[in-house]
GUVEX-426301 format. One line per field, with one value per residue (C-alpha): residue in one letter; z, x, y. Coordinates in Angstrom, 2 decimals, always signed. Example, Ala and Ser with C-alpha at 12.3 -4.5 7.8 and 13.67 -1.06 7.14 Angstrom:
rest <- A/S
c3 <- +7.80/+7.14
c1 <- +12.30/+13.67
c2 <- -4.50/-1.06
//
This chain:
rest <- X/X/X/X/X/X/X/X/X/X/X/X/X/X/X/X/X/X/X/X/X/X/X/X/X/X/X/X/X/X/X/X/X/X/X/X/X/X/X/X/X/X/X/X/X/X/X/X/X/X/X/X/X/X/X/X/X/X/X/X/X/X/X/X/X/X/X/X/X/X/X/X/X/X/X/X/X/X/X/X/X/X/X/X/X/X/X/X/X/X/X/X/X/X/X/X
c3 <- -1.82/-3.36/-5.00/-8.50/-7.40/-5.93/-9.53/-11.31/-9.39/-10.72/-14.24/-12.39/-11.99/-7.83/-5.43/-4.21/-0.99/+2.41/+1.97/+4.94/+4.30/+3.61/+0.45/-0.79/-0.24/-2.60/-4.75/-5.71/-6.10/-8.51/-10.46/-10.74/-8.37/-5.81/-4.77/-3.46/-2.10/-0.14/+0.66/+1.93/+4.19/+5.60/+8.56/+10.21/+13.22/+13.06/+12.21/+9.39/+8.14/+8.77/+6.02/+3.43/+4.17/+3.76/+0.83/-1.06/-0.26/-1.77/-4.88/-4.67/-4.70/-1.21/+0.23/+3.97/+4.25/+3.28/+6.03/+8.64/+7.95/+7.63/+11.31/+12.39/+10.90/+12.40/+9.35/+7.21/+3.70/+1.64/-1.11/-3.56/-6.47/-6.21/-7.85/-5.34/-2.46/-3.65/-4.01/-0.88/+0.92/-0.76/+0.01/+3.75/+3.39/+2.40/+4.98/+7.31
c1 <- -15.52/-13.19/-9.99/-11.68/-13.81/-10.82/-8.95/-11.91/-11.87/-8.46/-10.35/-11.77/-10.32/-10.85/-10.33/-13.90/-15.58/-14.69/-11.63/-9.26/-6.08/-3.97/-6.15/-6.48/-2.14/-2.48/-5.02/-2.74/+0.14/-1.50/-2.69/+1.55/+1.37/+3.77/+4.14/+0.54/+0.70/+3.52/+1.51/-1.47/+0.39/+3.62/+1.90/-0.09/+1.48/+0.30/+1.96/-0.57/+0.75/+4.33/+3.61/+2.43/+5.35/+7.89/+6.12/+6.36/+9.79/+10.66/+8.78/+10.81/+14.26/+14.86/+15.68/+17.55/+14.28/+12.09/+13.29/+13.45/+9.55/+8.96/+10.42/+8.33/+4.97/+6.28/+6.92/+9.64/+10.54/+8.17/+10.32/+7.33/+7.47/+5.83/+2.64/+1.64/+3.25/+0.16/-2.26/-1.98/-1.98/-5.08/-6.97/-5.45/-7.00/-10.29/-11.12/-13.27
c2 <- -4.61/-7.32/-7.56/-6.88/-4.26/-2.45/-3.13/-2.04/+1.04/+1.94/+2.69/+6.00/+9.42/+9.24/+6.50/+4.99/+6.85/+6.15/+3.95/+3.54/+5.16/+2.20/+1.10/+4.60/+4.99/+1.64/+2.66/+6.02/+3.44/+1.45/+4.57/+5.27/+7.90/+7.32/+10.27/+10.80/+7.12/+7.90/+11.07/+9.83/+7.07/+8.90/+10.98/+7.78/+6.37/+2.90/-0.56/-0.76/+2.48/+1.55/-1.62/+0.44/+2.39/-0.15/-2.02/+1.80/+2.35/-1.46/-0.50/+2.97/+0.31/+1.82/-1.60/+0.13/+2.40/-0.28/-3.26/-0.08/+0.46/-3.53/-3.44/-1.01/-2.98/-6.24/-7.60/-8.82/-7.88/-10.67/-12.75/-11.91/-9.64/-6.01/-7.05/-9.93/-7.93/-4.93/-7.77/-9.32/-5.74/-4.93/-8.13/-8.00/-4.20/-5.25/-7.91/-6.58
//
């Protein structure tokens, strides 16, 4: 899957089969459901996890939260705007 498969994906009422839980966590996010992103991604313990965290919680203006679950991921807070921050995830996402 690529970038603009996972966009065109977005036009459908379900995220596509079998996606790890990081793209499906953005794939809710994109739809404006932050809620269910934050859902999906809040109960896995992995530094993967932790990212999608921290880029959520950024989106959600949450800056403290957000650099505590950057940490976590072993990342720092990216001087990007939301939209390329989503992008990259997804394309980091969908390498395989």
């Amino acid at each position: 899957m690529t970038l603009k498969d996972f966009k065109q994906s977005l036009g459908t009422s379900t995220p596509p089969p079998n996606l790890p839980v990081e793209l499906e966590a953005l794939w809710h996010d994109a739809k404006g459901d932050w809620n269910r992103s934050h859902d999906v991604i809040q109960d896995v313990n992995s530094k993967n996890a932790a990212w999608i965290h921290a880029y959520l919680h950024r989106k959600e203006g949450d800056l403290g939260n957000a650099q505590y679950w950057y940490a976590r991921a072993g990342h720092s807070m990216p001087p990007v705007s939301l939209e390329d921050e989503w992008a990259s995830l997804v394309e980091y996402f969908l390498k395989p």
